[in-house]
C-alpha positions as CSV (number, residue, x, y, z in Angstrom):
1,X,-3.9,-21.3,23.0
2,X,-1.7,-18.8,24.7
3,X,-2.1,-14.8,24.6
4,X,1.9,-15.2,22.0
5,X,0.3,-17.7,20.1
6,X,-2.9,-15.2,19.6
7,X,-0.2,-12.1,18.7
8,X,1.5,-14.0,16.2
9,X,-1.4,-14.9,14.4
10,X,-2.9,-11.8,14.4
11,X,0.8,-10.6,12.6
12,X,0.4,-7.3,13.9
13,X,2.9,-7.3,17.0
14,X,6.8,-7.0,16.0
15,X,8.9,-10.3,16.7
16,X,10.8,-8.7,19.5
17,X,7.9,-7.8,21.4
18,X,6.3,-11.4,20.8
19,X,9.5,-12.7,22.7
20,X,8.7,-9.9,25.4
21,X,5.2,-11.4,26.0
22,X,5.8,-15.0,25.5
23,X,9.6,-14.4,29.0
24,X,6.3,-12.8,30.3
25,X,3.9,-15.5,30.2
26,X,7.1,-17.7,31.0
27,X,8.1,-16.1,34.3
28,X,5.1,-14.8,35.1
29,X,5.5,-11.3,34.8
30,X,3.2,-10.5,32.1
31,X,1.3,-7.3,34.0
32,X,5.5,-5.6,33.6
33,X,6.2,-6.8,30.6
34,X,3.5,-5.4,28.9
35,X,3.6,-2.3,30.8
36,X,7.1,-1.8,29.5
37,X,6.1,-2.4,26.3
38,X,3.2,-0.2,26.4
39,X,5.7,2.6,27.4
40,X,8.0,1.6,24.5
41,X,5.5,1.7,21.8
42,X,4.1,5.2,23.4
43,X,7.1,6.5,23.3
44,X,7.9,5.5,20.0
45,X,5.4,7.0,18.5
46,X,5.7,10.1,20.4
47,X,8.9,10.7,18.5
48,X,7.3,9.8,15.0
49,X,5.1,12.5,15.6
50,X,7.6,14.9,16.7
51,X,9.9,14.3,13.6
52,X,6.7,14.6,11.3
53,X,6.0,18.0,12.8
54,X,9.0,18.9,12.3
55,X,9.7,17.7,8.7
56,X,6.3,18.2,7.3
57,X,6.3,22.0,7.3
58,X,10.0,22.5,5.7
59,X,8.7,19.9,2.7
60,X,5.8,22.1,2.3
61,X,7.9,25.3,2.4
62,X,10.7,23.5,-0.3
63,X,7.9,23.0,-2.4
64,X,5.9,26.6,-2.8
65,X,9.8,28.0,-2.9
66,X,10.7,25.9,-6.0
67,X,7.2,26.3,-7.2
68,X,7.5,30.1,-6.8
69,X,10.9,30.0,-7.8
70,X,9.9,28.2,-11.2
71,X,7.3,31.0,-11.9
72,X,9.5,33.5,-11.2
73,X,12.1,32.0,-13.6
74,X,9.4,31.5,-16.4
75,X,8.0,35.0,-16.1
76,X,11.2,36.5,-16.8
77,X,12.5,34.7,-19.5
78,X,9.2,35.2,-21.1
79,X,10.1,39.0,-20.3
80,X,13.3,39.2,-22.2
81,X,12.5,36.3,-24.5
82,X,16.4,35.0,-24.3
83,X,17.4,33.2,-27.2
84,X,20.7,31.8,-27.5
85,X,21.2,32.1,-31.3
């Protein structure tokens, strides 16, 4: 058994990396190939983080502003009890 054949039963690597490891093996350039795709992966999740950070904190601030906005609206219209007929 081969390191591929280990990855794909373990079903956690994506195909296209699989065929990255297994031209690796092939050519004999395993140490670079999976240096690249170390740096791949790294930097792909580098930028997952960065666009969490960055959407995370304007979902939380949509929230409380419909939430305060919805106690606001209640508040009032209990205030002036508006009644259409």
């Amino acid at each position: 058994m081969n390191l591929t054949d280990f990855f794909i039963s373990t079903n956690i690597f994506p195909e296209a990396a699989l065929g990255f490891i297994r031209a690796g093996e092939e050519s004999g350039s395993l140490d670079r190939i999976t240096k690249n795709l170390s740096d791949r992966f790294f930097q792909e999740g580098e930028h997952r983080f960065r666009v969490f950070f960055i959407v995370f904190p304007v979902v939380i601030y949509l929230i409380t502003a419909i939430y305060i906005a919805s106690r606001i609206i209640t508040a009032f219209s209990n205030c002036f009890n508006l009644t259409m007929f």
